[in-house]
C-alpha positions as CSV (number, residue, x, y, z in Angstrom):
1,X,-6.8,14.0,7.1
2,X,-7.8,10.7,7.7
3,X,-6.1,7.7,9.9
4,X,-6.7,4.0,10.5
5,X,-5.3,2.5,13.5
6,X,-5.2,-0.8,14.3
7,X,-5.1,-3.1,17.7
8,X,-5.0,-6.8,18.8
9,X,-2.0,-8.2,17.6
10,X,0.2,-10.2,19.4
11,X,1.7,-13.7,20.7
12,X,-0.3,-16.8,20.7
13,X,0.0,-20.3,20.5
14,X,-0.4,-22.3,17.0
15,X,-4.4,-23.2,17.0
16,X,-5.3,-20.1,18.9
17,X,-7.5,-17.5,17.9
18,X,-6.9,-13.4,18.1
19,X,-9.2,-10.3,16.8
20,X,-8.0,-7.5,15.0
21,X,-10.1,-4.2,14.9
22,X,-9.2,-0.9,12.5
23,X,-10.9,2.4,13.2
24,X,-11.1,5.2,10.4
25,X,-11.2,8.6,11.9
26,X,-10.6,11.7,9.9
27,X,-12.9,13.7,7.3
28,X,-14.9,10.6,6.0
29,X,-17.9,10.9,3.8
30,X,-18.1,7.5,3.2
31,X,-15.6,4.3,3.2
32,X,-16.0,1.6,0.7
33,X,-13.5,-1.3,0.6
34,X,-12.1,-2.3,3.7
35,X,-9.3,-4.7,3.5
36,X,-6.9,-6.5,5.7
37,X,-3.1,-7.2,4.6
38,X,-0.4,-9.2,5.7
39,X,3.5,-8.7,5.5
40,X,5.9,-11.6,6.5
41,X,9.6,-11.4,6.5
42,X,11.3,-11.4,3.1
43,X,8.0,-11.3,1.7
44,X,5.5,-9.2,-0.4
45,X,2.7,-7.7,0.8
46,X,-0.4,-10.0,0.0
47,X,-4.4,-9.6,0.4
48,X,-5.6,-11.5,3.5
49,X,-9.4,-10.4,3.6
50,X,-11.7,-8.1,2.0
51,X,-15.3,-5.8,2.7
52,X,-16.9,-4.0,0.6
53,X,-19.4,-1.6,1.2
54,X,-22.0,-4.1,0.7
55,X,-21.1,-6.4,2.7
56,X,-19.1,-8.5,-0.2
57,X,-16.5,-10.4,1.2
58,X,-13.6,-12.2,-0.2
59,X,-10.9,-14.3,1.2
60,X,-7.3,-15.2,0.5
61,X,-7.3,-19.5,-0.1
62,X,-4.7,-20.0,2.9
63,X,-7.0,-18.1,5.4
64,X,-10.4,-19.6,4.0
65,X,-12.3,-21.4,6.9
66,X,-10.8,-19.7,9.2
67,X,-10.5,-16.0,9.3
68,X,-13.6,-13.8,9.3
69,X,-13.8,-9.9,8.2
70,X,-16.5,-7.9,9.2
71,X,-16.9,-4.0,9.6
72,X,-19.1,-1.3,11.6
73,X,-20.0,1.4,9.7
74,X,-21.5,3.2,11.9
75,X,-18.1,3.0,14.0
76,X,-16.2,3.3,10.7
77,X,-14.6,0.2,11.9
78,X,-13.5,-3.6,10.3
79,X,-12.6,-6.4,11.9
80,X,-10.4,-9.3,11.2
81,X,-11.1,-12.5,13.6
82,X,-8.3,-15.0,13.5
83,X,-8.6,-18.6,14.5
84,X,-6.7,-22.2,14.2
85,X,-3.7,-20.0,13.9
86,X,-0.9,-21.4,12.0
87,X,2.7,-20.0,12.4
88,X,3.2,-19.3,9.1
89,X,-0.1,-16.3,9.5
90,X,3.2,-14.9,11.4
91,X,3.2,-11.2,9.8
92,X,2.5,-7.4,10.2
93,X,-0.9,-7.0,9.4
94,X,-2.3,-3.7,7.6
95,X,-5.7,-2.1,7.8
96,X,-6.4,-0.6,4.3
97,X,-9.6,1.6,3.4
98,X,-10.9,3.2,0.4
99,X,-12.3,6.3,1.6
100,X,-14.8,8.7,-0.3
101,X,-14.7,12.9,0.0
102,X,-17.7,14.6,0.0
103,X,-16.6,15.7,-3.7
104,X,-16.6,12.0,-5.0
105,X,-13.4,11.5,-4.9
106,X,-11.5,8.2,-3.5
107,X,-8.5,8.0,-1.5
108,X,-6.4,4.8,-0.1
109,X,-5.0,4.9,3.3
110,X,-2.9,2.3,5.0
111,X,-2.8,1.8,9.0
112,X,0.9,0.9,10.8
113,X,0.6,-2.2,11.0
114,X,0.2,-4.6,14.0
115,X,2.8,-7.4,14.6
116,X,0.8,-11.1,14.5
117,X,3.1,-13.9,15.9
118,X,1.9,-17.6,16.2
119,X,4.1,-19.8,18.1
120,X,4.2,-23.6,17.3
């Protein structure tokens, strides 16, 4: 089985700045996309960042400029640094990764989540 668990949520100020990590541990072969998500109250589920494999990133437009993924593959880990918070970047944010099985096959797996709150 596989699991992503994230860290480094929490409170800070509007125009702060926070890191969020995401480890993969489990039978991996190989993980391709790695993607971070956000979840405010009362609202969907939307595409903050994204990594793939390569190295391709892509951004949503309200994070652009100031949010950065990256990822360690060797540590089977992505990143997600945060700055010039804003409160409305107020969400649970969720790890997601596409991971491959020695057979080819691809799976998705979500993280928990880790609770971001900006403060104005």
């Amino acid at each position: 089985q596989v699991q992503l668990v994230e860290s480094g949520g929490g409170l800070v100020q509007a125009g702060g700045s926070l890191r969020l990590s995401c480890a993969a541990s489990g039978r991996i072969f190989r993980i391709n996309l790695m993607s971070w998500h956000r979840q405010a109250p009362g609202k969907q589920r939307e595409l903050v960042a994204a990594s793939s494999s390569s190295g391709t990133t892509t951004y949503a437009d309200s994070v652009k400029g100031r949010f950065t993924i990256s990822r360690d593959n060797a540590k089977k880990t992505v990143y997600l640094q945060m700055a010039s918070l804003k409160p409305e970047d107020t969400a649970v944010y969720y790890c997601y990764a596409q991971i491959q099985t020695e057979l080819g096959y691809e799976y998705g797996y979500w993280g928990q989540g880790t609770q971001v709150t900006v403060s104005s």
